[in-house]
C-alpha positions in Angstrom: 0.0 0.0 0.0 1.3 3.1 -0.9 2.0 6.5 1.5 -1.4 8.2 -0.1 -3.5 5.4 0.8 -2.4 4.8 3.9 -2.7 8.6 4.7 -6.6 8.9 2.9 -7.5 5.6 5.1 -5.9 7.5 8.4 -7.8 10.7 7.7 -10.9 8.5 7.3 -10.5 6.7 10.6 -9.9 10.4 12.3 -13.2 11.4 10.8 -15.3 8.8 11.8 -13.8 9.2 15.2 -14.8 13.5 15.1 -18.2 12.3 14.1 -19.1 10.3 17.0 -18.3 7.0 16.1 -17.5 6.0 19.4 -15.8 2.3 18.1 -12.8 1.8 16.7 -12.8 3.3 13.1 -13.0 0.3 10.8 -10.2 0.2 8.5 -9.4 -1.0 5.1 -6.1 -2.6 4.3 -5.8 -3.1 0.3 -2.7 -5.0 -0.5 -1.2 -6.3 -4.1 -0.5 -3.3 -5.9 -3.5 -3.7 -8.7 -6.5 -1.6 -8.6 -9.4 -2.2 -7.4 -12.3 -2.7 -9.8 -15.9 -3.9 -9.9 -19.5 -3.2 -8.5 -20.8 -4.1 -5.6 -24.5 -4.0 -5.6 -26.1 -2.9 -1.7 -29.1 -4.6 -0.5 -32.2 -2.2 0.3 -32.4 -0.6 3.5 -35.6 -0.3 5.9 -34.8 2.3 8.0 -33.2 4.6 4.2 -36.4 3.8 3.1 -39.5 4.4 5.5 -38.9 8.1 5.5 -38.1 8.1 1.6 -41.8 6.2 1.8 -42.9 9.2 3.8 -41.6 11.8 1.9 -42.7 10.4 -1.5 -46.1 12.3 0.0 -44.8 15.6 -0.2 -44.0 15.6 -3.8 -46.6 16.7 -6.6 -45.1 13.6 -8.9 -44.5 10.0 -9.0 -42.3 8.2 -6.6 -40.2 5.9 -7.6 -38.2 3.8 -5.1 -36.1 0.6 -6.1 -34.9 -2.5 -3.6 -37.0 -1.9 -0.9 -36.6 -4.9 1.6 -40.5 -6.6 1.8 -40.4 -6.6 5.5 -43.5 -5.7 7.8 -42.4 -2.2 8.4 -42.4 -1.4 5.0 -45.9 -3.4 3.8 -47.5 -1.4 7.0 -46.4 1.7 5.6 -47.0 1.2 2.3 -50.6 0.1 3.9 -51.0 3.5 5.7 -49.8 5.7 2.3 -53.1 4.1 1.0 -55.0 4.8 3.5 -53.9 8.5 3.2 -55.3 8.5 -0.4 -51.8 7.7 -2.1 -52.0 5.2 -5.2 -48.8 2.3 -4.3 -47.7 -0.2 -6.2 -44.8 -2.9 -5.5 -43.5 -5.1 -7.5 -40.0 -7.2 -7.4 -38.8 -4.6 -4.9 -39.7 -1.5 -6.3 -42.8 0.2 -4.9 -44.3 3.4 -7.2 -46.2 6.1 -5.0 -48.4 8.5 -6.5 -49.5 10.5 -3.7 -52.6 12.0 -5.3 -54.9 14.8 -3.5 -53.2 14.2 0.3 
């Protein structure tokens, strides 16, 4: 690992630290001298998207959100968007709001 990495993953661990993390600063070590490269696709979040859910009723438009995890959270708000007057739809993940006259 080179002096610029190890600096940028230092720096990192300081500011997770100054932000309140109050463990240890996970840290990173990359070794074999080839970049990295690739995708990494991250799973849906309940707690990123219950308040997107919420806020999709503040819009005048369509909501569209994609990989939201089918949990009972998320199917009991989806349930109480409808019963605001919003139109929902899920399917495979996604879920499409149209918040209508709320």
């Amino acid at each position: 690992m080179d002096a610029s990495m190890t600096k940028t993953l230092r720096t990192a661990g300081r500011l997770a630290r100054d932000l309140g993390n109050r463990r240890a600063a996970d840290v990173l070590t990359v070794t074999g001298g080839a970049p990295l490269r690739g995708r990494v696709r991250v799973g849906g979040s309940k707690n990123a998207a219950l308040p997107m859910l919420a806020a999709s009723l503040l819009l005048d438009g369509p909501t569209v959100l994609r990989r939201v995890p089918e949990l009972t959270d998320t199917r009991l708000m989806i349930e109480l968007l409808r019963g605001l007057g919003a139109n929902v739809t899920r399917s495979s993940g996604t879920v499409h709001v149209l918040p209508g006259d709320i």
